[in-house]
C-alpha positions in Angstrom: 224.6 13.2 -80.7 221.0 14.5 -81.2 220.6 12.3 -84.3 221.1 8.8 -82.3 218.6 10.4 -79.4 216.2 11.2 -81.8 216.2 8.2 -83.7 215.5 6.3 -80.4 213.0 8.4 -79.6 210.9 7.8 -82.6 211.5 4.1 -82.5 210.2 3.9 -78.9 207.0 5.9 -80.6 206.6 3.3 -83.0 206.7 0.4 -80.2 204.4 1.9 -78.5 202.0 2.8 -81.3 199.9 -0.6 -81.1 199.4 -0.4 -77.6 197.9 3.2 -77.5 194.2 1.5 -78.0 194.3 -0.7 -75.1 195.8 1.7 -72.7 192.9 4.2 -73.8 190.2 1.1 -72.9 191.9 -0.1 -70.1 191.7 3.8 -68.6 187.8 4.7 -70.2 186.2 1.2 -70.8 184.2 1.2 -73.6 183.9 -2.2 -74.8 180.8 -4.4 -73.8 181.4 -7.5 -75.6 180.7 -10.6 -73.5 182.7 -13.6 -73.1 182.3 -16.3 -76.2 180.3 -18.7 -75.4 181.1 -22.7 -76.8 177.7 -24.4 -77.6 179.2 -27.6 -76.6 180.4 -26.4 -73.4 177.8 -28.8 -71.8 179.6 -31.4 -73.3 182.6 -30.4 -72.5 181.9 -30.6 -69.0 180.6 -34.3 -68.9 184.2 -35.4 -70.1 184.6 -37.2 -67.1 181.0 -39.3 -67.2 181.7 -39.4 -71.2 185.1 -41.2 -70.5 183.8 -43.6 -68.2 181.4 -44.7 -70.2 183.3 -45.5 -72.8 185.8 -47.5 -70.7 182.8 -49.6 -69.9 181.4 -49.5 -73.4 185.0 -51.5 -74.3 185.1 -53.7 -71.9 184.4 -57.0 -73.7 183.5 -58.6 -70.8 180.4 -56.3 -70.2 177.6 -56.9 -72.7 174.8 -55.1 -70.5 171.5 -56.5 -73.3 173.5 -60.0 -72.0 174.2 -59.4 -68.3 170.6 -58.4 -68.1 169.5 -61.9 -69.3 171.2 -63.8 -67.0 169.1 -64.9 -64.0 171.0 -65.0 -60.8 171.0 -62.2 -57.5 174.9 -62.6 -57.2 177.3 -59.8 -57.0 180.0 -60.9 -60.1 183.4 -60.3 -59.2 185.5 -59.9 -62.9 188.7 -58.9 -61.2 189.6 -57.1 -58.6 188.6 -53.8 -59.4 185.7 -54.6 -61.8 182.3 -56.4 -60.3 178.7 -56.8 -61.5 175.6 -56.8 -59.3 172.7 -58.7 -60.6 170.5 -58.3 -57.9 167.5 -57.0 -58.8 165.6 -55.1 -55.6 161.7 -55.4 -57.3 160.5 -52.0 -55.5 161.5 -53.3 -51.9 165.1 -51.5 -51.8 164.8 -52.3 -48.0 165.6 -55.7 -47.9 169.5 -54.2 -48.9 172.4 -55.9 -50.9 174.3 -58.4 -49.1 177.1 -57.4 -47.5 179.8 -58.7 -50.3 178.0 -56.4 -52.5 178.1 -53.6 -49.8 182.0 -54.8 -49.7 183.0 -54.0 -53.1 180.6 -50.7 -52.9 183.8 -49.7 -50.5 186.6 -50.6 -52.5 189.1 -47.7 -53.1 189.3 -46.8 -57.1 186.9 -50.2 -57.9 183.7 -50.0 -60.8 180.6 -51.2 -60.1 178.5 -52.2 -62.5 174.4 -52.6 -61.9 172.3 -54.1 -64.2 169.1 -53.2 -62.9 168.0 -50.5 -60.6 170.5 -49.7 -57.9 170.0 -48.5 -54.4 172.2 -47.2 -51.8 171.4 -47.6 -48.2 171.6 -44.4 -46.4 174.4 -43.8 -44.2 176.3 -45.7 -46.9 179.9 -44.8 -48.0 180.9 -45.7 -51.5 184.4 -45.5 -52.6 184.0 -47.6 -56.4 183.1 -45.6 -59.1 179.4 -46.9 -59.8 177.7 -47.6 -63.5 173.4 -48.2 -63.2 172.3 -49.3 -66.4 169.0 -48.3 -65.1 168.0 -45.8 -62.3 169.8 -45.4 -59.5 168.2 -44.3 -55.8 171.1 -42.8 -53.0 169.6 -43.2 -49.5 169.5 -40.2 -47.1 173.6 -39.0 -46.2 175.3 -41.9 -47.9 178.1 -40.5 -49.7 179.7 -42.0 -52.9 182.9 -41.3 -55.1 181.3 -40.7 -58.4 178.0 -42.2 -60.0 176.9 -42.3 -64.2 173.5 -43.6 -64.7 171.5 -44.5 -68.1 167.9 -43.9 -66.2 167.3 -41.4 -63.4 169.6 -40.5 -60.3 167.7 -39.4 -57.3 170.3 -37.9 -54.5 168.8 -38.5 -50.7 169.0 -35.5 -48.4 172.4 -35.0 -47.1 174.3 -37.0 -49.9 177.6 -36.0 -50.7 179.3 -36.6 -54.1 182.8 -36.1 -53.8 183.4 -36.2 -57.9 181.2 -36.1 -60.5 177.5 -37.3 -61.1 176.1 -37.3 -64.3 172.5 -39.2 -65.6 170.1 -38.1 -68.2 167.8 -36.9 -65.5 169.1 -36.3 -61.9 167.2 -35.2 -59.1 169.4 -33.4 -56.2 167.8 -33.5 -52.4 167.8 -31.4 -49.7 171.3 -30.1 -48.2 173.2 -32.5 -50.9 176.3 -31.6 -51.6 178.4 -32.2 -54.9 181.6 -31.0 -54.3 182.8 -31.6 -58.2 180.3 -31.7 -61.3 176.8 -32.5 -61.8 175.5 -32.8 -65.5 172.9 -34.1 -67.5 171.8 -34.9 -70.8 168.5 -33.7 -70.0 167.3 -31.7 -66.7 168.5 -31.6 -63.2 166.2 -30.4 -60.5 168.2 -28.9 -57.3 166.3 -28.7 -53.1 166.8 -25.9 -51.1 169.9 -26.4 -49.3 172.1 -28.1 -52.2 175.3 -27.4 -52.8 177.6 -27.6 -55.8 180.4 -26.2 -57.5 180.0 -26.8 -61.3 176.3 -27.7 -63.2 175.5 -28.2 -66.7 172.1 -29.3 -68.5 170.0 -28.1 -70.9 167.2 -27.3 -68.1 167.7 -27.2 -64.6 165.4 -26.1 -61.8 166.2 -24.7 -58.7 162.6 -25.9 -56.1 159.3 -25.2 -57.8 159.8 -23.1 -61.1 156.2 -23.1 -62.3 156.5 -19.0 -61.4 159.7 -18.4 -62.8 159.8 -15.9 -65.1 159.6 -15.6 -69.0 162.3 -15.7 -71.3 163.5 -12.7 -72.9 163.8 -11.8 -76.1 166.2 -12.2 -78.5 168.5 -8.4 -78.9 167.9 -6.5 -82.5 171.3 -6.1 -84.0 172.8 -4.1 -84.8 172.5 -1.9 -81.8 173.7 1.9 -80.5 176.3 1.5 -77.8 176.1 3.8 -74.6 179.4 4.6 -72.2 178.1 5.9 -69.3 180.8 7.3 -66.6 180.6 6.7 -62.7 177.9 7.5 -61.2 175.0 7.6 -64.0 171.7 6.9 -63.6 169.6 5.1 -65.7 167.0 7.3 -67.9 163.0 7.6 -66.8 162.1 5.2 -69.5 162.0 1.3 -68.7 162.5 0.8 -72.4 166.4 0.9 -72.6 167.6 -0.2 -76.1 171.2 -0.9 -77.3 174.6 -1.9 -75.4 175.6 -0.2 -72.2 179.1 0.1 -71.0 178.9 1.8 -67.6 182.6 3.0 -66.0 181.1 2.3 -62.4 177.9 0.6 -60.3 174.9 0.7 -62.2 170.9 -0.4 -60.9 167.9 -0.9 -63.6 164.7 0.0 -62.3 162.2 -2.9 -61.4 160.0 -3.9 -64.5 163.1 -2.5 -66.8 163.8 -3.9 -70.7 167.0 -3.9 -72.1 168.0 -4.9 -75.2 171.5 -5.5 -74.9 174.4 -6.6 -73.3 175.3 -4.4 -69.6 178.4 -4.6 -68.4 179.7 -2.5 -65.3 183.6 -2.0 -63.5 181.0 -1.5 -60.6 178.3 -3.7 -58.7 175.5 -4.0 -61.0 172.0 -4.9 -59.5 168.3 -6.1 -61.9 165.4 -4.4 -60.0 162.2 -6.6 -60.0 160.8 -8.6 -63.3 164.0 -6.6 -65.2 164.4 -8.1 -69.0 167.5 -8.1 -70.2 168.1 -9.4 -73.8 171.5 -9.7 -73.8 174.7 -10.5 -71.3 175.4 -8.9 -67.8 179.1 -8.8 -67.2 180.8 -7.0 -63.8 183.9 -6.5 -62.2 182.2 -6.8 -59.2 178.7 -8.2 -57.5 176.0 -9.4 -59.5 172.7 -9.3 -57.8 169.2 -10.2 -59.6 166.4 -9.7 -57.9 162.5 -11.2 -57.8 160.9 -12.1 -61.6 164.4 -11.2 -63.6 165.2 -12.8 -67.2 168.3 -12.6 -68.6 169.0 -13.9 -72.3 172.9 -14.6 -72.4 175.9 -14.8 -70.1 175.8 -13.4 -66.5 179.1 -13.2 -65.3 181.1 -11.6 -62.6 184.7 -11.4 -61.3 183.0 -11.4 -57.6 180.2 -12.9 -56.2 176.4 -13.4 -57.9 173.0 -13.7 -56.1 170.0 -14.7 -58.2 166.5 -14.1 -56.0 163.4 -15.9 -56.4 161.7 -16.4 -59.7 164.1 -15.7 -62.3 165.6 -17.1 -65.6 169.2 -17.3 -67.4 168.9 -18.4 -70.8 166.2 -20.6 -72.9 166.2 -23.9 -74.6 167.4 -22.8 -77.2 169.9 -20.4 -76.6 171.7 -22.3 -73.7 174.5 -19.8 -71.8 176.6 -19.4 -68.8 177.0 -18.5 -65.2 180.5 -17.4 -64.1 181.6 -16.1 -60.5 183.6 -16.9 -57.7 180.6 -17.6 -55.3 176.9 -18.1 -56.8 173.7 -17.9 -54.3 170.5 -18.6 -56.2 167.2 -19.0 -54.6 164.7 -21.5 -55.1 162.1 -20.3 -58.2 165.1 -20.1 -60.4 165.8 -21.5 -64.0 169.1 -21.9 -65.8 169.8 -23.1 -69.0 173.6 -24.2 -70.1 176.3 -24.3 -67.6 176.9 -22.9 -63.6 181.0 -22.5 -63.0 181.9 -20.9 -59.9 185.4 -20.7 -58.0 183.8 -21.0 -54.3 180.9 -23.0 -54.9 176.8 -22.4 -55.2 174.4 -23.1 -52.2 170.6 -22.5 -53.4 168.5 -21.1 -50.6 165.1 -21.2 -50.0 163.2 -18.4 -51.7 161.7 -16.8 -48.5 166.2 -16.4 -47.1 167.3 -15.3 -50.0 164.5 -12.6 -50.8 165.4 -11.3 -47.0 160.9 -12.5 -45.5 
């Protein structure tokens, strides 16, 4: 009988062989790898605005170098869903479309196609999905479906998108709200107040960024890995090099360098004008304060607060922001692409710093 018993035993041993590694990283963390990062995730995210271009782009009915020659100020009704405003508003959006225009700019899951530079009134409501060939200029709390533009989108104060937005160049106003996702090809530039639950450009500034901070530098590789337990403080030196994995909370000193990825199973806090070359990963909070720079991912299981002044990623290198709730103050550059589960509200940089 001992034979049978013994020969389960073993096999049990075997089984369980494989998973000896991750039970000895799951109880002493030691890996500081960060999340992959696609390069096309930008693109990725403008599937939306990419797909409804294209179902414009084969329409053979809309031949926009055509539409634009035609000289009429009539809003073109193609079916019932599908109309074309020619109106052209010259620099004088105050005179308004008609009100058949402002009619199919209400129609439930309608496109709206306009040829030149489009303007909504403000207070307006737009249910259509709207196409500008040009620019395209929201008025102060209208509120619209979804919007794609081939010039420049400028979003009133108190706008509300309740989709997606995307334009080459989009410019966000005070307390607007995008309660889907805002991209561009190009740069999007966020007011105090905004709101927004997914952003993606190459560039995008948070208020006035002439102060924000330099990028850092690109890590040396290959690079010493520290595992630092609960508890550990960081050295005298402000000159950190390598990984660190710490199994706890962990603050850099202000004016720190790091060259190399940090991540924490505690809250994990950038003194002042910290440099980190690398990505900052947490189980928990994520707080940057005044002047940081951070190279690669930052990314948190919790919540993230960026202060005044600071930078995530370059132009080159573009990255991520992951959290469930994102609080960045004015001051602030990001390249790449903002996800967060709750939403992102960027405050003025005098709140957020706590003047």
């Amino acid at each position: 009988m001992a034979y049978p018993a013994l020969l389960l035993i073993s096999v049990l041993l075997i089984m369980c062989l494989p998973f000896i590694p991750a039970l000895q990283e799951w109880l002493r963390p030691t890996d500081v790898a960060p999340l992959p990062v696609r390069r096309n995730e930008i693109n990725n995210l403008r599937y939306f605005a990419d797909s409804f271009r294209l179902t414009i782009a084969a329409m053979p009915v809309i031949d926009l170098p055509k539409l634009r020659s035609i000289q009429t100020e009539r809003t073109v009704s193609i079916s019932d869903k599908l109309h074309v405003v020619h109106q052209r508003l010259d620099g004088d959006a105050g005179k308004g479309y008609p009100p058949a225009t402002l009619k199919v700019l209400r129609q439930k899951n309608g496109i709206v196609i306009f040829i030149h530079d489009a303007w909504l009134p403000p207070d307006s409501h737009s249910q259509a999905d709207l196409f500008a060939a040009a620019d395209l200029l929201v008025g102060d709390g209208a509120s619209l479906r979804a919007c794609s533009a081939q010039g420049v989108i400028t979003l009133g104060a108190d706008t509300v998108v309740h989709r997606w937005i995307d334009a080459p160049c989009i410019h966000v106003g005070s307390n607007a709200a995008i309660d889907g996702r805002i991209t561009a090809l190009k740069e999007i530039n966020f007011c105090a107040g905004s709101r927004f639950v997914r952003a993606g450009a190459p560039l995008m500034h948070f208020g006035d960024t002439s102060t924000a901070a330099a990028p850092s530098p690109q890590a040396p590789s290959p690079r010493m890995r520290h595992v630092l337990d609960d508890g550990a403080q960081q050295s005298a030196a402000l000159d950190q090099p390598g990984d660190y994995v710490v199994r706890g909370p962990y603050r850099i000193r202000p004016g720190s360098s790091v060259s190399g990825n940090i991540k924490t199973y505690g809250d994990l806090q950038l003194g002042e004008h910290s440099r980190i070359a690398g990505s900052l990963v947490s189980n928990k909070d994520i707080v940057l304060e005044r002047g940081c720079s951070v190279l690669g991912p930052v990314i948190s299981q919790n919540d993230i607060v960026i202060g005044p002044d600071c930078r995530i990623g370059t132009p080159e290198a573009a990255t991520t922001v992951i959290c469930r709730k994102l609080t960045i103050a004015t001051g602030c550059t990001v390249h790449g692409v903002i996800t967060t589960q709750d939403g992102a509200t960027v405050m003025p940089a005098e709140i957020s710093h706590g003047r």
